[in-house]
LUMVEX-882481 format. One record per residue (C-alpha): x, y, z; residue in one letter. Coordinates in steps of 0.2 Angstrom, whole numbers, plus 2048, in hexadecimal, padded with zeros to 3 digits. Example, Ala and Ser with C-alpha at 12.3 -4.5 7.8 and 13.67 -1.06 7.14 Angstrom:
! residues 2
83E7EA827A 8447FB824S 
***
This chain:
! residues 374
800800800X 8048127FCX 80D8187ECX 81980B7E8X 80A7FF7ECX 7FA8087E4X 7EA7FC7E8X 7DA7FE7DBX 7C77FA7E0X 7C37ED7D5X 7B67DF7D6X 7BF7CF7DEX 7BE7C17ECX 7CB7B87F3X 7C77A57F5X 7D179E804X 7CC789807X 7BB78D7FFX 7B779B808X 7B17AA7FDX 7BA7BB803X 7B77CD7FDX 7C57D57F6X 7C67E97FCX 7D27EE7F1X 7E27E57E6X 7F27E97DDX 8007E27D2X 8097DE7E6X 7FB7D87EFX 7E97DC7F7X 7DE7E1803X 7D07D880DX 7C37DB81AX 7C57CB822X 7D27C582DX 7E37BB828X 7F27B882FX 8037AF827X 8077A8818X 7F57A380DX 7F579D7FDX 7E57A07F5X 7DB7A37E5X 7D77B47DEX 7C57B67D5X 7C17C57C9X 7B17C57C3X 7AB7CF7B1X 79E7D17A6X 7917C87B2X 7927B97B3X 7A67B67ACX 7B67B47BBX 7C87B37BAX 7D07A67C5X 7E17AB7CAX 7E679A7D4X 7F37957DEX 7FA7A67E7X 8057A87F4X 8007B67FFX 8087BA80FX 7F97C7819X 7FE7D0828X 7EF7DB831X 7EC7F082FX 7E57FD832X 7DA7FC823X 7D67E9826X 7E17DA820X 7EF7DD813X 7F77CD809X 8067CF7FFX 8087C67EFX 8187B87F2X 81F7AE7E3X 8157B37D6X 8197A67C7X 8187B07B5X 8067AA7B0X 7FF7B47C1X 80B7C37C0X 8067C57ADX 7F17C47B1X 7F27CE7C0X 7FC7DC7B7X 7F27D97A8X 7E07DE7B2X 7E87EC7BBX 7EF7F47ADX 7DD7F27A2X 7D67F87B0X 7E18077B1X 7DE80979DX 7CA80A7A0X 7CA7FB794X 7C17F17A6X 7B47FC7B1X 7B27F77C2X 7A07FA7C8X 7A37F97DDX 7907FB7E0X 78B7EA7D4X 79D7E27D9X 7A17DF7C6X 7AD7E37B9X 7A97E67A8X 7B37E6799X 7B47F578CX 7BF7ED77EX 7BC7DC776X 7CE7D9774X 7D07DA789X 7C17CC78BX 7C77C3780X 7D67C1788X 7CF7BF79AX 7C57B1791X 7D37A9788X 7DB7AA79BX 7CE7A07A4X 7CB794798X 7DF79079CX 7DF7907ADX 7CF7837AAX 7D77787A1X 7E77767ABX 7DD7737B9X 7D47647B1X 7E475F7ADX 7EA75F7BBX 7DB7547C1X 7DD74B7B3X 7F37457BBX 7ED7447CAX 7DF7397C5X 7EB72D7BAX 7F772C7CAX 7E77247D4X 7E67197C9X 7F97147C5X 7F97107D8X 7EA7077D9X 7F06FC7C9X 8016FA7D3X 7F86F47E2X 7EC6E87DBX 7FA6DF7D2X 8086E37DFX 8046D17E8X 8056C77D7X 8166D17D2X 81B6CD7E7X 8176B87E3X 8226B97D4X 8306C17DBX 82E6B27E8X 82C6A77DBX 83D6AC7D0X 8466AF7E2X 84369D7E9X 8496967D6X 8596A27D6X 85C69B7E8X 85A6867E3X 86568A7D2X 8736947DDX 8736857EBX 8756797DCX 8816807D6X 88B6807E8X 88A6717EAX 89166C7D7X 89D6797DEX 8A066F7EFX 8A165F7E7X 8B06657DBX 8BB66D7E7X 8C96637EEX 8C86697FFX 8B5663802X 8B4655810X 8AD64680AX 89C641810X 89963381CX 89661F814X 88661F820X 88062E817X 883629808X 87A61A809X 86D62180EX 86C62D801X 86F6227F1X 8636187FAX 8556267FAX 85862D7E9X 8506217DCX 8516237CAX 8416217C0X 84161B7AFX 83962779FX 82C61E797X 833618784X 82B625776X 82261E76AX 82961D758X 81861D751X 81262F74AX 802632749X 7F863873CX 7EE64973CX 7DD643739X 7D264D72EX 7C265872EX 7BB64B722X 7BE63E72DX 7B764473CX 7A8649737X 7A9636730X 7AD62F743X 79F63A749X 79262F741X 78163273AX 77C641745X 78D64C73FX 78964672DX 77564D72DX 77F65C736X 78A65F725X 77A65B719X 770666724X 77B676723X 77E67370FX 76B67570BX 76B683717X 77868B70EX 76F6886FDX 76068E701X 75D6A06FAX 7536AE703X 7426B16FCX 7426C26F5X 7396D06FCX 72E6DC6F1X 72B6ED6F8X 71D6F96F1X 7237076E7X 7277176F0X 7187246F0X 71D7356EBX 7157456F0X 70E7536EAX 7157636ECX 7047686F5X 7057596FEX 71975E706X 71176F70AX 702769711X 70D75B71AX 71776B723X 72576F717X 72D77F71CX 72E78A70DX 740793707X 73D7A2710X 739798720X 74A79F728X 7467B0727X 7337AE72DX 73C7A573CX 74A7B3741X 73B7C073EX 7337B874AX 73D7B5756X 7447C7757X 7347D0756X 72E7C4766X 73D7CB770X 7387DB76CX 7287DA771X 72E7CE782X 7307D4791X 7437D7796X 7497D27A7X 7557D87B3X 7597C97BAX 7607C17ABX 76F7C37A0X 76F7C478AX 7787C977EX 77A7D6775X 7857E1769X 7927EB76FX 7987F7761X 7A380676CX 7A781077EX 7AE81E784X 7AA82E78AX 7A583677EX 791837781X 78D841771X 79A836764X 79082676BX 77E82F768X 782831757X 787820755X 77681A75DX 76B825751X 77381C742X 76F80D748X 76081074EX 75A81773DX 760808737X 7537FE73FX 75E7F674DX 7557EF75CX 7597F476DX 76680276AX 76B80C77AX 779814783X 77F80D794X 7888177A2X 79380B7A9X 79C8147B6X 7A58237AEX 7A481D79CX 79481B791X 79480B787X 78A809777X 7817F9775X 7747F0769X 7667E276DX 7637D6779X 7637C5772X 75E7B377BX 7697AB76EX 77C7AD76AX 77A7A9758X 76B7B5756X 7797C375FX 7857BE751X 7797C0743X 7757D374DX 7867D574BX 7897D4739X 7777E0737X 7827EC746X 7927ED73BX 78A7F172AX 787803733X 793806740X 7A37FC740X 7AD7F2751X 79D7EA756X 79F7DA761X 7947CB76CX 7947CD77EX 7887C978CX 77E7D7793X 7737DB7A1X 7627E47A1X 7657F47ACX 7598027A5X 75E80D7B2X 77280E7AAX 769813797X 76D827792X 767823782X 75B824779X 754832786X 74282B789X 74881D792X 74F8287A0X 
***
């Protein structure tokens, strides 16, 4: 805090073990909360925008110490992926390209480039996070493997240990029996061991080969019942299906396709008609979000004014200026449908250029244009 440590009010929570914290104010070196923390934290930092969108900046190291102004948390170890978001939203911030609205607790994008990039961003942080699931997940699973077949690997080893033992206590004795120095064994046991050991013969091989018999002739040894079998399966086979006739295909009329519910060519443009002049004539709420064209901001009331009388001439729905804090935002529509707010869009830039989709709250009471809905 102070000059060399400038903190901003914008929009954020601090999430430390699942516990939702409001953020009074933050900076490139750290922030400050209301709540009470002491020592070393590591936490995640939410920024929500436009709504219902948030950037996730996990994983920080934050050491907090208490204030006079409430709790302040110094940044510690910042990898290059967080030190580059959080000089990123800073700086947009400072540019006036994101407007912090303190009352609503939301930040709102003024550029396209700077939400798509907040959007690029999270999609990121989301997918290194399910992969980090994801290794986690495979480790579970290595070890299980490894666990269930950890007893079978156990009895080999055993098993190949015990052989390795015999085979090296043959070999001794071999090795016993030729050295010189070994001490002969007793007569007594000697007898008693050529009188244990007993040599048993190998049955004589036969000479005779035999012959591989054929398929021929064991269907011949199987007897009558293999050879019905084989007679069986030869009609089977020879008999051919019986053919089946279908009835020729009944074609329609062209009255008949109409009358059966064929859409005519310009069925699509009945459709969009209908489907834009039913949200005109809807009832917009407050309590949920659309989207809608946002085509400049600035502020520079009377440059936007005479942007929304052109495309208001032009028959656009929904044309209106919004104060959004200290700049006024020039928007088009409110559309249930993204693809409808695409094709509003291209109808947007045909008059005024730099147009682009976003998501957009009904809030009357922010509208300085056009003047009757004051």
């Amino acid at each position: 805090m102070g000059e060399n440590n400038p903190l901003f009010e914008i929009p954020a929570y601090l999430i430390v073990k699942g516990e939702k914290l409001k953020v009074k104010k933050w900076g490139v070196k750290g922030l400050l909360l209301e709540a009470p923390l002491e020592g070393e934290v590591e936490a995640d930092l939410l920024v929500p925008f436009d709504n219902y969108y948030e950037v996730v900046i996990p994983d920080l190291k934050l050491r907090c110490t208490k204030t006079e102004e409430g709790t302040y948390c110094e940044f510690t170890d910042l990898d290059k992926e967080q030190d580059w978001i959080v000089k990123f939203i800073v700086r947009e911030y400072l540019w006036r390209r994101i407007v912090a609205i303190p009352s609503e607790f939301m930040n709102y994008t003024q550029d396209e480039a700077v939400r798509e990039e907040l959007l690029a961003y999270t999609k990121g942080a989301q997918f290194k996070k399910k992969l980090k699931f994801l290794l986690i997940g495979l480790g579970v699973v290595a070890a299980a493997v490894i666990l269930f077949f950890s007893p079978k690997v156990i009895n080999g080893l055993m098993k190949s240990g015990n052989t390795l033992s015999v085979t090296y206590t043959d070999t001794g004795k071999k090795s016993r029996e030729q050295s010189p120095s070994q001490t002969e064994e007793a007569p007594a046991e000697r007898e008693s061991a050529g009188k244990t050991a007993k040599t048993v013969p190998e049955p004589p091989r036969s000479s005779v080969k035999e012959e591989p018999v054929s398929k021929e002739e064991t269907v011949r040894k199987g007897g009558s019942e293999g050879t019905e079998r084989k007679v069986e399966a030869k009609e089977a086979v020879q008999e051919e299906p019986t053919p089946i006739i279908l009835p020729p295909k009944y074609k329609l009329s062209q009255g008949e396709k109409v009358a059966a519910g064929r859409r005519p060519e310009n069925a699509s443009v009945q459709r969009k008609e209908a489907s834009q002049a039913g949200l005109q004539g809807a009832s917009l709420s407050t309590e949920r979000d659309y989207y809608c064209v946002q085509v400049a901001s600035g502020t520079n009331l009377r440059a936007l004014e005479r942007k929304a009388e052109k495309l208001q001439k032009a028959g656009l729905p929904y044309v209106r200026v919004e104060k959004i804090g200290h700049l006024y935002t020039l928007r088009v529509g409110f559309e249930e449908h993204f693809k409808d707010a695409e094709r509003l869009k291209r109808r947007v830039n045909r008059v005024v250029r730099g147009g682009f989709v976003r998501d957009c709250a009904y809030r009357p009471q922010r509208w300085v244009f056009p003047k009757e809905s004051r």
